[in-house]
Backbone of each chain as ProteinMPNN parsed JSONL, in Angstrom:
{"seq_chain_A": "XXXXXXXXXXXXXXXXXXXXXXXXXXXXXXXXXXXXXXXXXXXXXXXXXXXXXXXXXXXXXXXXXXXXXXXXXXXXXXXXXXXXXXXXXXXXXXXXX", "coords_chain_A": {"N_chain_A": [[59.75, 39.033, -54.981], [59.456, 40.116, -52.656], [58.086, 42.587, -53.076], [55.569, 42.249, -53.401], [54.484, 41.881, -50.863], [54.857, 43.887, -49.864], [53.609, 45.565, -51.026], [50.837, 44.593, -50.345], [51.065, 45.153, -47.55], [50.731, 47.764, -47.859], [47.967, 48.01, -48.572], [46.629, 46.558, -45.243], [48.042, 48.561, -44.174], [46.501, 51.22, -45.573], [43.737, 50.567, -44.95], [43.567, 50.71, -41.662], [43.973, 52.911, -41.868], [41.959, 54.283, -42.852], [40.068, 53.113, -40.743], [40.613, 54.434, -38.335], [39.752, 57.575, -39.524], [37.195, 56.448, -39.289], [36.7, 56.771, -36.31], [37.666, 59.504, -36.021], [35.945, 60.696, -37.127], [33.094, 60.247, -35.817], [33.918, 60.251, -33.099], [33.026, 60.508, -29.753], [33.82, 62.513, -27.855], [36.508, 64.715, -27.828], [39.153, 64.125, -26.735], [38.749, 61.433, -27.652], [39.118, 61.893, -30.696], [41.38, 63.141, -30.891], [43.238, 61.17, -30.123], [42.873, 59.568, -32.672], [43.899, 61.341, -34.381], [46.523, 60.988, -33.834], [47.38, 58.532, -34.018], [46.6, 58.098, -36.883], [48.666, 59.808, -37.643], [50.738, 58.436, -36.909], [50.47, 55.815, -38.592], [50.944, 57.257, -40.696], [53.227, 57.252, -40.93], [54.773, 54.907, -41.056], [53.272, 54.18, -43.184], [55.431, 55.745, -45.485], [57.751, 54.61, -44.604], [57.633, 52.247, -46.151], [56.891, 53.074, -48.211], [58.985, 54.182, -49.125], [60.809, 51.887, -49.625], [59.372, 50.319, -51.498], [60.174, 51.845, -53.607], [62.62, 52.355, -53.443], [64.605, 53.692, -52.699], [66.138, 56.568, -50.865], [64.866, 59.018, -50.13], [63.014, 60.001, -48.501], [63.535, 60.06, -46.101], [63.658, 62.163, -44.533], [61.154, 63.081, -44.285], [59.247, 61.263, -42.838], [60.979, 62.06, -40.712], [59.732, 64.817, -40.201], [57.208, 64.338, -40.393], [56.67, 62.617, -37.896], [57.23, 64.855, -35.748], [55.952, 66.424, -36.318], [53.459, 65.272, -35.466], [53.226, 64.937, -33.03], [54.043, 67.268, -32.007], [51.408, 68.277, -32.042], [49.655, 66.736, -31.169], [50.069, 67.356, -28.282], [49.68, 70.169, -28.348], [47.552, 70.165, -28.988], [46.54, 68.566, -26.549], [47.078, 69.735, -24.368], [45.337, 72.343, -25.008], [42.832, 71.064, -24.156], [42.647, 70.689, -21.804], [43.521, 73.105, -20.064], [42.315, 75.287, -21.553], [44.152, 77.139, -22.706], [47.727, 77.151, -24.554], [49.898, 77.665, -23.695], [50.795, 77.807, -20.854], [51.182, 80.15, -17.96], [52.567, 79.786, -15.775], [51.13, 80.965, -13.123], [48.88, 80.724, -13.18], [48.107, 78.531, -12.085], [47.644, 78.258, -9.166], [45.305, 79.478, -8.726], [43.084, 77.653, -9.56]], "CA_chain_A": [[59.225, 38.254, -53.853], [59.306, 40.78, -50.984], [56.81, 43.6, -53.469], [53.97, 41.744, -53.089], [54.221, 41.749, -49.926], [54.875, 45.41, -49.336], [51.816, 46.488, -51.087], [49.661, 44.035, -49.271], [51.168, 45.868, -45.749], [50.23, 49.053, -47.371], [46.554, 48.311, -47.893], [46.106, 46.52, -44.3], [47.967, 50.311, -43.493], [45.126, 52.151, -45.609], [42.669, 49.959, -44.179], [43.715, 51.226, -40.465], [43.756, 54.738, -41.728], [40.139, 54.471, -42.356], [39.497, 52.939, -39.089], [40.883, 55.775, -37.615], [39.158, 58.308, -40.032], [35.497, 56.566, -38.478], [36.732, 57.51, -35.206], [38.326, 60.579, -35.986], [34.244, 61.486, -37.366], [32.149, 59.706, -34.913], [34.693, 60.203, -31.349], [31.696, 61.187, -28.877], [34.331, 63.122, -26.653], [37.346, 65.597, -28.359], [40.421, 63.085, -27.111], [38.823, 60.284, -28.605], [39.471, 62.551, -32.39], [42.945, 63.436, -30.773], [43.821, 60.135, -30.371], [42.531, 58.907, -33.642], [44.555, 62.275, -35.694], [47.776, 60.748, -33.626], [47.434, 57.037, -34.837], [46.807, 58.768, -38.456], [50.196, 60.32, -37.842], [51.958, 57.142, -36.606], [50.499, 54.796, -39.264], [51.647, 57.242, -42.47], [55.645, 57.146, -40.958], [54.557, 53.704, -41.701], [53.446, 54.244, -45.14], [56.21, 56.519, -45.635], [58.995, 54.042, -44.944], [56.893, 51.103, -46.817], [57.138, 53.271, -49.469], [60.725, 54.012, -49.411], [61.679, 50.444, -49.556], [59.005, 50.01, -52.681], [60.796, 52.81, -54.715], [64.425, 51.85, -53.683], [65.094, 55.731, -52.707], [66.368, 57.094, -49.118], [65.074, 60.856, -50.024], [61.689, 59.938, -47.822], [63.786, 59.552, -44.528], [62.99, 63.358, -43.78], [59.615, 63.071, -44.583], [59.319, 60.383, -41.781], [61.193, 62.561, -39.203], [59.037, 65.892, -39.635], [55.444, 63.793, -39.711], [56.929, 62.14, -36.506], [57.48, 65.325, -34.964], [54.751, 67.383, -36.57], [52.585, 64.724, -34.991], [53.813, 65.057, -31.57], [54.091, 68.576, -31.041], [50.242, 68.736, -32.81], [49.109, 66.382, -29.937], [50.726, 67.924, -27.491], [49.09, 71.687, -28.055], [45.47, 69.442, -28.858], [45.892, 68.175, -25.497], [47.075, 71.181, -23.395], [44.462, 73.352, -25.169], [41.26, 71.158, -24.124], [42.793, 70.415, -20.617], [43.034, 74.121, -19.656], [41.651, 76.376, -22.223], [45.552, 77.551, -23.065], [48.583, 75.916, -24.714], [51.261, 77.713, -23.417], [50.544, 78.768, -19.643], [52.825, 81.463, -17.562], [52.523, 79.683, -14.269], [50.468, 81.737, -12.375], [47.221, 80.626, -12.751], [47.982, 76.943, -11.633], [47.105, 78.4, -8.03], [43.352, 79.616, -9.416], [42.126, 76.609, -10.089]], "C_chain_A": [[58.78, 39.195, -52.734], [58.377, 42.354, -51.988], [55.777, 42.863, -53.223], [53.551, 41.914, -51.786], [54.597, 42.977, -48.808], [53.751, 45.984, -50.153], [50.691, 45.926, -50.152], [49.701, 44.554, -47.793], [50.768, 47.266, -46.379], [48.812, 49.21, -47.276], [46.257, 47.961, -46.566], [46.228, 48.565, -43.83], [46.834, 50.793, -44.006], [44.339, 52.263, -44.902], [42.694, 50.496, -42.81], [43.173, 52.593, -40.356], [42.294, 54.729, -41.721], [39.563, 53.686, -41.63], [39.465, 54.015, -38.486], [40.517, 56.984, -38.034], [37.478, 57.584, -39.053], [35.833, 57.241, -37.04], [36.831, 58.97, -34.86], [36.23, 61.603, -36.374], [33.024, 61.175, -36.316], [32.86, 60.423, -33.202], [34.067, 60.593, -30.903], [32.876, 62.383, -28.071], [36.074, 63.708, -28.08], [38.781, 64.85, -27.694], [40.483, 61.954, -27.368], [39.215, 61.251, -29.951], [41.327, 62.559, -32.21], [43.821, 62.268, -30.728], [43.789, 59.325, -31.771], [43.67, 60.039, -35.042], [46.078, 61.644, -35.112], [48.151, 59.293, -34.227], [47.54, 57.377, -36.514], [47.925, 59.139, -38.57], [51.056, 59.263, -38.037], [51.728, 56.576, -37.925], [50.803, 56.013, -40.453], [52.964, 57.43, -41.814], [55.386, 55.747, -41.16], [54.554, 53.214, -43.047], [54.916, 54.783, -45.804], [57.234, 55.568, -46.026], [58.838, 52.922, -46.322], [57.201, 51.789, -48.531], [58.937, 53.698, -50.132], [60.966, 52.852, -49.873], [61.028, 50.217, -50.988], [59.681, 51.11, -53.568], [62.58, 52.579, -54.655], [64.842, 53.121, -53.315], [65.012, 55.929, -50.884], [65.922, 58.963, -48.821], [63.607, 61.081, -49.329], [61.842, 60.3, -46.712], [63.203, 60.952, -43.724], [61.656, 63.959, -43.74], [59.011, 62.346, -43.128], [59.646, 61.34, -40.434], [60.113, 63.616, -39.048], [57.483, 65.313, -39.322], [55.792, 63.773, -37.98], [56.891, 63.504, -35.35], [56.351, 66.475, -34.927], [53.1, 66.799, -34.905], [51.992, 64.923, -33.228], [53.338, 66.151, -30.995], [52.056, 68.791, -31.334], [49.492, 68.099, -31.528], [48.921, 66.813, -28.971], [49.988, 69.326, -27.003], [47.604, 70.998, -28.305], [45.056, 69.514, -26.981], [46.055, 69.492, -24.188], [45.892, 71.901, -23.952], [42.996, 72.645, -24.581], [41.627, 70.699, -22.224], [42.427, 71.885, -19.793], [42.883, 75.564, -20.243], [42.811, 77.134, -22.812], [46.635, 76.846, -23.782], [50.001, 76.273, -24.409], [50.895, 78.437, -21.966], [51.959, 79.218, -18.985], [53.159, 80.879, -16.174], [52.031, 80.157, -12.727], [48.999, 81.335, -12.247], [47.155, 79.205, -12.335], [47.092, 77.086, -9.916], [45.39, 78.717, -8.194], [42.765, 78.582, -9.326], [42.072, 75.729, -8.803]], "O_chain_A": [[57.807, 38.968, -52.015], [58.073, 43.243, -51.193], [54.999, 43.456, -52.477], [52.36, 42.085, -51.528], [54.626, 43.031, -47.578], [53.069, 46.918, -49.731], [49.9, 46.547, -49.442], [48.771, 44.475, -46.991], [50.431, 48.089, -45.528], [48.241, 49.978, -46.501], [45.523, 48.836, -46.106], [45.406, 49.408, -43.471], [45.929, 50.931, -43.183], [43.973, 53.251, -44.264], [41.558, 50.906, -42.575], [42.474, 53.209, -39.551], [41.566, 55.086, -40.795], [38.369, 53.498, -41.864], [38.432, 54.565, -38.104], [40.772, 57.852, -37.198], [36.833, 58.297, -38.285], [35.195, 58.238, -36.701], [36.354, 59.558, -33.89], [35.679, 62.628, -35.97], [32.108, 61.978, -36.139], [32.154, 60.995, -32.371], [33.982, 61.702, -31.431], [32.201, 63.337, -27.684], [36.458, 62.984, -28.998], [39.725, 65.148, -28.426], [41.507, 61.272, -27.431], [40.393, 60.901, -30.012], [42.208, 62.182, -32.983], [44.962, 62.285, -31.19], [44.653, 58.47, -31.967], [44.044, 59.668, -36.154], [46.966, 61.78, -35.954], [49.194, 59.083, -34.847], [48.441, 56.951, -37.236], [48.453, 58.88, -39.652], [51.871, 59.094, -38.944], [52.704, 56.72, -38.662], [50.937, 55.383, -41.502], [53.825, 57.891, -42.564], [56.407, 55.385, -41.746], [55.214, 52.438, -43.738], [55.428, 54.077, -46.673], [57.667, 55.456, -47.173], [59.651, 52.79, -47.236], [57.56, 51.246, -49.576], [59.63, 53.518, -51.134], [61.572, 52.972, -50.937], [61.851, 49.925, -51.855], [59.375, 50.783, -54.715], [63.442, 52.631, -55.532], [65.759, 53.509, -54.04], [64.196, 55.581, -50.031], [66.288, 59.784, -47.98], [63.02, 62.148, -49.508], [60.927, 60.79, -46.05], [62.541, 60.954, -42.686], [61.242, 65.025, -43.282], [58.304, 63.04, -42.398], [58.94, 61.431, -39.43], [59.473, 63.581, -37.997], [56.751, 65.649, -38.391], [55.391, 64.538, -37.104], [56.564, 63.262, -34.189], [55.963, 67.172, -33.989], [52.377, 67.357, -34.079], [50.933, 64.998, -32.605], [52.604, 66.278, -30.016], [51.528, 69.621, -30.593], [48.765, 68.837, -30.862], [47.784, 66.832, -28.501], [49.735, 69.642, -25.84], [46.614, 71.437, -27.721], [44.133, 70.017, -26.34], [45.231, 69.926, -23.383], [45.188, 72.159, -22.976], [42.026, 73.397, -24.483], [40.663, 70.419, -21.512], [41.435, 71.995, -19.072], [43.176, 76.638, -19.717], [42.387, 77.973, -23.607], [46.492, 75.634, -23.622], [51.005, 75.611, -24.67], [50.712, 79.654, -21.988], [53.138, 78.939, -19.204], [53.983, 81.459, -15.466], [52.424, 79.821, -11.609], [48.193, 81.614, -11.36], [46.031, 78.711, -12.249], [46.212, 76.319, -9.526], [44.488, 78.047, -7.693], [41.62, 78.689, -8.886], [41.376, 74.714, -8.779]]}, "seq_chain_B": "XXXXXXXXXXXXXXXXXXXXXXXXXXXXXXXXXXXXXXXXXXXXXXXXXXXXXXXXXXXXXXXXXXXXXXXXXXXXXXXXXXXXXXXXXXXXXXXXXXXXXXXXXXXXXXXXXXXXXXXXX", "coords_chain_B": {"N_chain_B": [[76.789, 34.561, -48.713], [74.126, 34.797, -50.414], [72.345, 33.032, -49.243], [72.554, 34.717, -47.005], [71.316, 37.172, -47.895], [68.901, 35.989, -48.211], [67.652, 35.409, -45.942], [67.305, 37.618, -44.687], [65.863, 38.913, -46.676], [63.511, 37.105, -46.537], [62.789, 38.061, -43.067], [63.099, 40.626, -43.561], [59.897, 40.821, -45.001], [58.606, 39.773, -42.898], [58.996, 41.007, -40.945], [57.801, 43.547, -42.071], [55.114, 42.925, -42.336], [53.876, 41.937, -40.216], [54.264, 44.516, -39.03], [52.102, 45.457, -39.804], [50.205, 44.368, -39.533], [49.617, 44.377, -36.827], [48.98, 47.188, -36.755], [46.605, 47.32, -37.869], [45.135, 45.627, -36.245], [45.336, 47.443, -33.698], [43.762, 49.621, -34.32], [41.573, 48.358, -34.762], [40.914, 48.042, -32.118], [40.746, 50.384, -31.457], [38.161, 50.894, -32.814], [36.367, 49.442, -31.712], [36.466, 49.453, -28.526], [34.997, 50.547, -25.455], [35.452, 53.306, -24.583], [36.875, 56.579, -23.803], [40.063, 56.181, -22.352], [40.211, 53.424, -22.705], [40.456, 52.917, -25.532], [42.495, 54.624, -25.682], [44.469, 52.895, -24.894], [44.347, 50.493, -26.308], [45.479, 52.645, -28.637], [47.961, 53.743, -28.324], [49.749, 51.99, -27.364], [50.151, 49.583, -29.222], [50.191, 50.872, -31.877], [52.827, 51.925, -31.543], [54.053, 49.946, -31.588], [53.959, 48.869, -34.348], [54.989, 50.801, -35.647], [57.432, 50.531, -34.93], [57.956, 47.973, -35.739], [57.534, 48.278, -38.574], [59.321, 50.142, -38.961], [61.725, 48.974, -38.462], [62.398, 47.251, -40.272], [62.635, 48.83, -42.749], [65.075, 49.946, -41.918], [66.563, 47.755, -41.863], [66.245, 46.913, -44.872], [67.724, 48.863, -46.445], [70.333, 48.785, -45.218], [70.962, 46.318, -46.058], [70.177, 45.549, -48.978], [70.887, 48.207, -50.389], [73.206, 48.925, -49.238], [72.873, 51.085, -47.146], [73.687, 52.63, -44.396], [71.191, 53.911, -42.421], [70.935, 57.032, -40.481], [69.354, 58.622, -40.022], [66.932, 56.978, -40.141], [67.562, 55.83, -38.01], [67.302, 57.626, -36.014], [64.706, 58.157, -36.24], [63.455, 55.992, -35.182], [64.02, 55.919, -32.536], [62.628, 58.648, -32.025], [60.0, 58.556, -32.516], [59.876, 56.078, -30.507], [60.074, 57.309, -28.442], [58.369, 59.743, -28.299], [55.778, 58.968, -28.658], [54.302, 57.392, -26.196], [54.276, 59.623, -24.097], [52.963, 60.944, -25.658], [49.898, 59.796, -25.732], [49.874, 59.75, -22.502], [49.739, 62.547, -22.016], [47.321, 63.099, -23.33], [45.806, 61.203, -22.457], [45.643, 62.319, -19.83], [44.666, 64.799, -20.251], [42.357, 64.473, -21.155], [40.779, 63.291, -18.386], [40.61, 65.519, -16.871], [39.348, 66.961, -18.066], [37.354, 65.904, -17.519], [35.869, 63.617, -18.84], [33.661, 60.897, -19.123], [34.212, 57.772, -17.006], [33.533, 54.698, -18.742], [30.839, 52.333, -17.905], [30.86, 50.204, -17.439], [33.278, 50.442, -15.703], [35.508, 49.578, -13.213], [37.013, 50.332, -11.037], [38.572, 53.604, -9.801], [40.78, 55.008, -9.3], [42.176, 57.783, -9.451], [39.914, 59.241, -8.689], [39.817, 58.507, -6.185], [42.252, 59.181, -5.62], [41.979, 62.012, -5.406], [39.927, 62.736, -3.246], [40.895, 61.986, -1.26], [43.108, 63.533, -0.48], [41.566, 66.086, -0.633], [40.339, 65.757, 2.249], [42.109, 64.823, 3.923]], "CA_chain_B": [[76.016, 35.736, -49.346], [73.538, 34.367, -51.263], [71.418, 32.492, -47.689], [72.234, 35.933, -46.227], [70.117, 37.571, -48.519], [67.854, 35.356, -48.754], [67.123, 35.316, -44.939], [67.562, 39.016, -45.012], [64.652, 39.49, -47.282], [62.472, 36.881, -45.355], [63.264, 38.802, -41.855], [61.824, 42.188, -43.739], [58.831, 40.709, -45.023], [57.745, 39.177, -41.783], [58.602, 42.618, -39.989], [56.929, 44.573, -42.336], [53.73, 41.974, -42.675], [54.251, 42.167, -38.453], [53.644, 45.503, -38.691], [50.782, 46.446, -40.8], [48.734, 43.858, -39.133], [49.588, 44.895, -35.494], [48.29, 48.62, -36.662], [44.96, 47.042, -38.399], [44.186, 45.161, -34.604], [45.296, 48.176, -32.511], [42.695, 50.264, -34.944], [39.945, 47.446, -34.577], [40.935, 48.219, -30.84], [40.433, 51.816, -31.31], [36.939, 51.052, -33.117], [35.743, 48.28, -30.714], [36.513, 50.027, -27.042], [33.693, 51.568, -25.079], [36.061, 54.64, -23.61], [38.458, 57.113, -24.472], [40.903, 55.528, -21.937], [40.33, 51.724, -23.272], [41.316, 53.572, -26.565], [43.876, 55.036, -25.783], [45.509, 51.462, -24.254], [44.51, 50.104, -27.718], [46.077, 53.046, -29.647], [49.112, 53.99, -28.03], [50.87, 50.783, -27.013], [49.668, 48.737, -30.336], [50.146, 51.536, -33.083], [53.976, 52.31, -31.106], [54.774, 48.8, -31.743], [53.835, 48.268, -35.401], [55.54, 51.536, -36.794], [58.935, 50.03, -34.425], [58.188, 46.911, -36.787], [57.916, 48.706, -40.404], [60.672, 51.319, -39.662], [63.277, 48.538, -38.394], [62.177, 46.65, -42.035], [63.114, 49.581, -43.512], [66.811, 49.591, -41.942], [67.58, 46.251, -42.886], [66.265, 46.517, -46.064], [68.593, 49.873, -47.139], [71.417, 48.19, -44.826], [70.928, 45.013, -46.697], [70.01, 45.501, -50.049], [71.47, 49.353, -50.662], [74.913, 49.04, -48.297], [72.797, 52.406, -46.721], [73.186, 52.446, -42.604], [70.563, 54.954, -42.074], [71.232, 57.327, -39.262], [67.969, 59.648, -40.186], [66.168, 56.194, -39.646], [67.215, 54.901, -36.299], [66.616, 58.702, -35.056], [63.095, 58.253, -35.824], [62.516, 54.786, -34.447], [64.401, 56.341, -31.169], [61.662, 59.43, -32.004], [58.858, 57.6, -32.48], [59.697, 55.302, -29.409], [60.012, 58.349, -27.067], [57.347, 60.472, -27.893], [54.275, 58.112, -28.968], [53.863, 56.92, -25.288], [54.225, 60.904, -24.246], [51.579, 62.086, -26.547], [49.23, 59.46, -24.755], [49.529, 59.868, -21.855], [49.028, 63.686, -22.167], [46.079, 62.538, -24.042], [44.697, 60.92, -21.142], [45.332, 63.116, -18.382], [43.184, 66.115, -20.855], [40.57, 63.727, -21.086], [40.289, 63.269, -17.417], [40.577, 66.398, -16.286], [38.056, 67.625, -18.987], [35.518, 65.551, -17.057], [35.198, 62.963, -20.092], [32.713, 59.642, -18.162], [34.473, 56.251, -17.44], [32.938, 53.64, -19.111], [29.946, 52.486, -16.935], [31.63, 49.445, -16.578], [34.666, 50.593, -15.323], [35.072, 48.832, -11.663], [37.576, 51.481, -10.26], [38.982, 54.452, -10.578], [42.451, 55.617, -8.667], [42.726, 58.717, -9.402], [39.075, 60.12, -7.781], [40.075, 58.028, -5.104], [43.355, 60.026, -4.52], [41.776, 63.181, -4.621], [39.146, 62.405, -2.173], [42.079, 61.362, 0.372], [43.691, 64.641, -0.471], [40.636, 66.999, -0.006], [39.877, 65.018, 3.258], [43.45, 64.979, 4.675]], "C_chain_B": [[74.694, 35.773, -49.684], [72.097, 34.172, -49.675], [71.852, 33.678, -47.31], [70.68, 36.752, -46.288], [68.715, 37.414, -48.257], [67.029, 35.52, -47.181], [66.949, 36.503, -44.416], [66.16, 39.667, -45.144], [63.351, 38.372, -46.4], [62.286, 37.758, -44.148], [62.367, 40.56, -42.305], [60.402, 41.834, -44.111], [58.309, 40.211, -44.033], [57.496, 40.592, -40.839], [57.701, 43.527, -40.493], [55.128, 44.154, -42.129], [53.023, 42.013, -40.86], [53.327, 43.667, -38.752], [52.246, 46.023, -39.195], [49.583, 45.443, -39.959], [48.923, 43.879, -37.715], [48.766, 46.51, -35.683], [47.17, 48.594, -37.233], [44.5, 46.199, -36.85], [44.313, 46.366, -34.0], [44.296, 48.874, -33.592], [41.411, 49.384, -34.911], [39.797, 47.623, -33.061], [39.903, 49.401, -30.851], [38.753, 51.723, -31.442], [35.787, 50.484, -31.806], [35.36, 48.855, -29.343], [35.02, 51.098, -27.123], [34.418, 53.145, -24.558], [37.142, 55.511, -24.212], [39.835, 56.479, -23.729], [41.149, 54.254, -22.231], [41.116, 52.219, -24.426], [42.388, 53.775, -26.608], [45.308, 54.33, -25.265], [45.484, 51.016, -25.664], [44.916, 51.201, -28.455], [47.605, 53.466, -29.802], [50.218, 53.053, -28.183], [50.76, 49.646, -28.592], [50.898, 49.157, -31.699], [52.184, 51.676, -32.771], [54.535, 51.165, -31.905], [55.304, 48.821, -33.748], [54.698, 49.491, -36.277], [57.051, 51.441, -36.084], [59.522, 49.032, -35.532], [58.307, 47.437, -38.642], [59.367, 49.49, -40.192], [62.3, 50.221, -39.024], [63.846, 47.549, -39.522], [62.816, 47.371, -42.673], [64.4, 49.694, -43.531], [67.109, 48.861, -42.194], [67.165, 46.455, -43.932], [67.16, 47.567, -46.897], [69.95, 49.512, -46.547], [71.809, 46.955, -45.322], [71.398, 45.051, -48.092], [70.898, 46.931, -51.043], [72.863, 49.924, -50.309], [74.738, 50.667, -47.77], [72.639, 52.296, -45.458], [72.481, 53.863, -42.551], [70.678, 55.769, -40.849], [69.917, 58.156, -38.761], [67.046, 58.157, -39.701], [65.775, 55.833, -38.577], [66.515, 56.622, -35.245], [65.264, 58.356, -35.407], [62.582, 57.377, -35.467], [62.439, 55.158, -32.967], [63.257, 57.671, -30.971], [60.379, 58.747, -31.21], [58.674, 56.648, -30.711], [59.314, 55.881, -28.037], [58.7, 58.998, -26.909], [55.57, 60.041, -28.203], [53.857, 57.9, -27.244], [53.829, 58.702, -24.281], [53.344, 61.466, -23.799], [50.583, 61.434, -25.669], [48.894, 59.652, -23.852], [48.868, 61.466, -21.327], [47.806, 63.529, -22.808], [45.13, 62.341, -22.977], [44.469, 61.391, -20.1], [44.709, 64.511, -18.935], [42.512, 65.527, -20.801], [39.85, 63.737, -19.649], [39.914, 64.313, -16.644], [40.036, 67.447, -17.264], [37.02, 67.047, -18.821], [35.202, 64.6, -18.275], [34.771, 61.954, -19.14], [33.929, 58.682, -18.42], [33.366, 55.748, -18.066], [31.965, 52.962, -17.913], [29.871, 50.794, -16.206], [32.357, 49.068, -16.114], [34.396, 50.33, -13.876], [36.014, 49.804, -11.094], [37.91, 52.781, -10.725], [39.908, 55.452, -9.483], [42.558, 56.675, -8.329], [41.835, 59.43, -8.618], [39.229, 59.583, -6.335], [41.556, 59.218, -4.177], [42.933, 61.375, -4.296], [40.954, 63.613, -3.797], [39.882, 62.523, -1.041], [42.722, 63.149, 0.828], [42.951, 65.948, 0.027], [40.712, 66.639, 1.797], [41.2, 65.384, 4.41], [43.966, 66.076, 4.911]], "O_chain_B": [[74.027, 36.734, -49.3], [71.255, 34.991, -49.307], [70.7, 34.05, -47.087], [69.688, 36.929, -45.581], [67.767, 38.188, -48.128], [65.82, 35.748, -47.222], [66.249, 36.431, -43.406], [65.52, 40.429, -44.421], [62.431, 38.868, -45.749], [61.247, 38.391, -44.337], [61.539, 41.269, -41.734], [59.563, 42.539, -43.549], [57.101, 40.126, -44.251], [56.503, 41.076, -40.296], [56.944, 44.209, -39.801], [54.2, 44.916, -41.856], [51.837, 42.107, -40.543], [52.108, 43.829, -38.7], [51.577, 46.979, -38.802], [48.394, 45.725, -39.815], [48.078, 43.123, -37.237], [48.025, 46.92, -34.79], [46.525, 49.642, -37.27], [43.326, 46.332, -36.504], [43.206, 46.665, -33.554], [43.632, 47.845, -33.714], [40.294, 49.882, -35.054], [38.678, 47.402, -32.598], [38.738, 49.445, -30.456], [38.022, 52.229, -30.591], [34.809, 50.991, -31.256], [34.193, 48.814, -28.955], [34.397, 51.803, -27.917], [33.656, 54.03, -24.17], [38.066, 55.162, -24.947], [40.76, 56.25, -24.509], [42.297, 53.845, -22.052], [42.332, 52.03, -24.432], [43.236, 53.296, -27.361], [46.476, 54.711, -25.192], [46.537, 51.12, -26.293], [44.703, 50.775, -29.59], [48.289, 53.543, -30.822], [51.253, 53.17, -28.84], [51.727, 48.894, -28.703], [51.806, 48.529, -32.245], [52.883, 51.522, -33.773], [55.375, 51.354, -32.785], [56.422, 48.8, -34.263], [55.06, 49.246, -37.428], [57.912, 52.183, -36.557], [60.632, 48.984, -36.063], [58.991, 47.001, -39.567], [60.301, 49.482, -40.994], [63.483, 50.55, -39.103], [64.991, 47.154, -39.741], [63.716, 46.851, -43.333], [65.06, 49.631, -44.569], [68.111, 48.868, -42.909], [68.094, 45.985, -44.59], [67.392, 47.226, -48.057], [70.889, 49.866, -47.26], [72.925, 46.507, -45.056], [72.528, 44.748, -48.475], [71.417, 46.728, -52.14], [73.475, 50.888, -50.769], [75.669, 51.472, -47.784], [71.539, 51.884, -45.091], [73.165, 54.884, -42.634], [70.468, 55.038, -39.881], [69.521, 58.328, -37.608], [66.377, 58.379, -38.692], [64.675, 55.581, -38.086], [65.721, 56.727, -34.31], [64.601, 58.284, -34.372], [61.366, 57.427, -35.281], [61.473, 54.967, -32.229], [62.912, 57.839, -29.801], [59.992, 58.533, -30.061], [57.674, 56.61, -29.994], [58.701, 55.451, -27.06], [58.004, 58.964, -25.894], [54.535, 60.675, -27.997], [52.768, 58.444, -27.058], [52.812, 58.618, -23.592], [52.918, 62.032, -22.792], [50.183, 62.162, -24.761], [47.681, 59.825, -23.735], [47.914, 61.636, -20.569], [47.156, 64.486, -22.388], [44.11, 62.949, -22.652], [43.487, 61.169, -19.392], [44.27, 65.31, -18.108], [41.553, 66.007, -20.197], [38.669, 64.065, -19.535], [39.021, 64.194, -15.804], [40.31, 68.645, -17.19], [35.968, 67.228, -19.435], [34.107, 64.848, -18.78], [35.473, 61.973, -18.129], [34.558, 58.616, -19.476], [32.276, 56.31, -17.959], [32.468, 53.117, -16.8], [29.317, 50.311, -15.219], [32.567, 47.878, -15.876], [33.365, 50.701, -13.315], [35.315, 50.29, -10.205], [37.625, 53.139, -11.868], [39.522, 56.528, -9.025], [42.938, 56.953, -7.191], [42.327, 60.235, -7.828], [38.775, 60.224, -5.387], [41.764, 59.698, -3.063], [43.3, 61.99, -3.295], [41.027, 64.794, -3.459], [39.532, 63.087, -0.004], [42.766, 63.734, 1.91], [43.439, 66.735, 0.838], [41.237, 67.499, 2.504], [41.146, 66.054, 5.442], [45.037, 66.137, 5.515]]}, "name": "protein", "num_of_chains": 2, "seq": "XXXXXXXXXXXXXXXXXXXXXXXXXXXXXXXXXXXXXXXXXXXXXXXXXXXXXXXXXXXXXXXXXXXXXXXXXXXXXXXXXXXXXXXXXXXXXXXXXXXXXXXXXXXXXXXXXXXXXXXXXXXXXXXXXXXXXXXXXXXXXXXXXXXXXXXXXXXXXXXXXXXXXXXXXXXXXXXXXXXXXXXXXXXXXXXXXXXXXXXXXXXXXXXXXXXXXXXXXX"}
């Protein structure tokens, strides 16, 4: 009863992912893509668990945490690097600008 | 036991069914919006929700069906919950301050307002 209705949530998921693949190719501006590679992140810890539950197996769960965190920190140095040309600044050049 | 179950396994298929079609609208968001900031209202707050709704499916259904209380699980809903809204907003304050256009029919805008006041003052 409840498989049918975990594959049908994973194609709407596919289906999202390639929403977020047109954006991720089209985004006129470099944090429309960044936002579209972070939704790609979120929605496979989605797949991820979806698929746990269809296999009956708990050996996914760390699969789930490192996307989650991969995702994060990957954002994170996207968005510091197009804000000010750096992704780890020393504190000194905040006065420069 | 039996009506536990049974309401058990309803309760995950609605969460999981919940979720997958909260992260196919916030992605019709994503497509639809004229701006990277409209976007990033439709991708952040949407997409947060719907992977709250699959991964708390997933604990009841290994706390249910497997007698497994996941502890690796709830850390990543408590992950997930923290640093999705985060990533965003760092998202949006590179965009702005990389000069990306509002939308041209955006009716305000706050922030050139405060640093107007600030030059000025």
């Amino acid at each position: 009863m409840l498989e049918p209705l975990l594959l049908i949530s994973l194609a709407l998921l596919a289906i999202a992912v390639l929403g977020c693949l047109y954006r991720l190719l089209k985004g006129p501006s470099v944090p429309d893509r960044i936002a579209a590679l972070d939704t790609i992140g979120v929605i496979m810890v989605s797949i991820i668990a979806i698929l746990c539950m269809l296999l009956r197996t708990s050996a996914y769960f760390d699969i789930i945490l490192v996307i989650g965190i991969l995702t994060f920190i990957g954002t994170t140095a996207f968005s510091k690097y197009i804000e000010r040309g750096v992704v780890l600044e020393d504190g000194d050049n905040r006065s420069s600008r | 036991m039996e009506t536990i179950v049974q309401v058990g396994e309803g309760l995950i298929g609605l969460l999981v069914l919940a979720g997958a079609a909260i992260a196919v609208l916030s992605v019709f968001g994503m497509i639809r919006f004229q701006d990277v900031y409209l976007r990033a209202h439709a991708a952040t707050k949407s997409a947060t929700l719907s992977v709250l709704f699959v991964l708390a499916a997933a604990f009841l259904y290994f706390a249910l069906y497997l007698d497994h209380i996941s502890v690796k699980l709830l850390l990543g809903i408590v992950f997930v919950f923290l640093t999705s809204p985060v990533a965003g907003h760092l998202n949006g304050r590179a965009a702005y301050r990389s000069g990306v256009p509002l939308w041209k029919g955006s009716v305000r805008d706050d922030r050139k307002r405060a640093n107007e006041k600030k030059t000025v003052g």
